[in-house]
C-alpha positions as CSV (number, residue, x, y, z in Angstrom):
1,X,-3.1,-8.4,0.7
2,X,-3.2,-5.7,-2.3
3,X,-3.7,-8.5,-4.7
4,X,-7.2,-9.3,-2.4
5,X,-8.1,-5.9,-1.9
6,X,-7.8,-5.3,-5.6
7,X,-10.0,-8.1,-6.4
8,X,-12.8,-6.9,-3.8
9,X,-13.3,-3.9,-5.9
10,X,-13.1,-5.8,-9.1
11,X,-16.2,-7.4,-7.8
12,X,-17.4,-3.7,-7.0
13,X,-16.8,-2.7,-3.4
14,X,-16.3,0.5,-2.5
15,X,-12.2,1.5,-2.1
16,X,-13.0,3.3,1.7
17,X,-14.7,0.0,2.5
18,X,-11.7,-2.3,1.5
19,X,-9.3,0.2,3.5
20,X,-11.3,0.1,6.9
21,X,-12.2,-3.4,6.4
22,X,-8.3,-4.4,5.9
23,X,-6.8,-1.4,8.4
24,X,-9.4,-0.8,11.2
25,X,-11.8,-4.1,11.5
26,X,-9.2,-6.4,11.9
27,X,-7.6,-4.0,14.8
28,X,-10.6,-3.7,15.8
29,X,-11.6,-8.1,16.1
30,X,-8.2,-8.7,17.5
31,X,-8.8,-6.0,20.4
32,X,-5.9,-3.5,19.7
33,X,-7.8,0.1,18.8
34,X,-4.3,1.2,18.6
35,X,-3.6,-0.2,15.3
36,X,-5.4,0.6,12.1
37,X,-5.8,4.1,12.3
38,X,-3.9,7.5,12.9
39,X,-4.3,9.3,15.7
40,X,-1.4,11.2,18.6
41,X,-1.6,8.1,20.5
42,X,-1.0,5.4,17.6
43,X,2.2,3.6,16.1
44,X,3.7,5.3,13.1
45,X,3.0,2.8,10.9
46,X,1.6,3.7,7.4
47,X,1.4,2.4,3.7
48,X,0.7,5.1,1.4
49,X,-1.5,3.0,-1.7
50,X,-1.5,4.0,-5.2
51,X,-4.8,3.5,-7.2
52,X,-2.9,2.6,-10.6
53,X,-4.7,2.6,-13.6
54,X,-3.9,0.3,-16.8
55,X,-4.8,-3.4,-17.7
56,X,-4.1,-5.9,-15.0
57,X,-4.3,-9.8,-14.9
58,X,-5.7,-11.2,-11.4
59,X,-4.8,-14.4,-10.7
60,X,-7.1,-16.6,-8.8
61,X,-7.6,-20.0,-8.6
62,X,-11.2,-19.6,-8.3
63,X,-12.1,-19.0,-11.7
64,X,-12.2,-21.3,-14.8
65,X,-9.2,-20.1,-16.3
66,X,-7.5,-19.0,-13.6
67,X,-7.2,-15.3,-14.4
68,X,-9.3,-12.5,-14.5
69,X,-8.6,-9.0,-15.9
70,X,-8.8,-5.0,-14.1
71,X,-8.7,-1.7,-15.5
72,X,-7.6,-0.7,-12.0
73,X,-4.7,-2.2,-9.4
74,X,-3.9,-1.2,-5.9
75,X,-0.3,-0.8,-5.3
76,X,1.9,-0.5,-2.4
77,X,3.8,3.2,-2.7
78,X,5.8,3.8,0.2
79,X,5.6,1.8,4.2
80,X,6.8,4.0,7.2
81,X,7.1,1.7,10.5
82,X,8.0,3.2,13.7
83,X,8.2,7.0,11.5
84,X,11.0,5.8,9.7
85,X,10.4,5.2,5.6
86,X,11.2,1.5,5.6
87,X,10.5,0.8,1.9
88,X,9.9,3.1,-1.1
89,X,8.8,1.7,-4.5
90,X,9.7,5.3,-6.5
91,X,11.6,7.0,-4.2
92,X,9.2,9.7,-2.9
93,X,10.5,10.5,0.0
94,X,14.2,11.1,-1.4
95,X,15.3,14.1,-2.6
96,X,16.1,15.0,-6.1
97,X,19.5,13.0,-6.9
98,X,20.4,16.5,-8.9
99,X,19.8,18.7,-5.6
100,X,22.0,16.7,-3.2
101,X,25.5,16.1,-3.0
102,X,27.8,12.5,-3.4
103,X,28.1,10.0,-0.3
104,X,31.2,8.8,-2.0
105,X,33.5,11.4,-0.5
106,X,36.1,9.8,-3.8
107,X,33.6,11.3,-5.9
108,X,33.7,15.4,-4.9
């Protein structure tokens, strides 16, 4: 799904318009409001994205040579389902390994 909604604004849409039109239009098409958007009365399910910047190769098997280049790459940070941080790329929402204390209890 990133590697798509990368390529949509290689080809120059707008990053809001990739969001809602991955996120809320599809909730919306399906018929569940609920989902693909925050609000009181929504799941707690979020992906926090990352707007990288360096040089990227796209692959797609649309073009002649199979791969295309960006200066830019959406990436995947952190997913919370149900309010609970299921998966964390860079350890965000961890604290400081230096401020907290061993699990091991062998190790205190």
């Amino acid at each position: 799904m990133l590697e798509t909604m990368t390529k949509l604004m290689v080809l120059g849409m707008e990053l809001s318009d990739i969001v809602r039109r991955s996120t809320w239009d599809p909730a919306l098409a399906i018929g569940h409001s609920e989902l693909g958007n925050l609000g009181k009365t929504t799941p707690e399910d979020i992906a926090v994205l990352e707007l990288a910047e360096g040089e990227f190769g796209l692959v797609d098997n649309g073009t002649v040579n199979g791969v295309d280049s960006a200066g830019q790459r959406i990436i995947c940070e952190l997913i919370v389902k149900n309010g609970q941080v299921v998966w964390d790329k860079n350890g965000r929402s961890r604290d400081d390994w230096t401020t907290t204390s061993p699990t091991n209890p062998a190790l205190t």
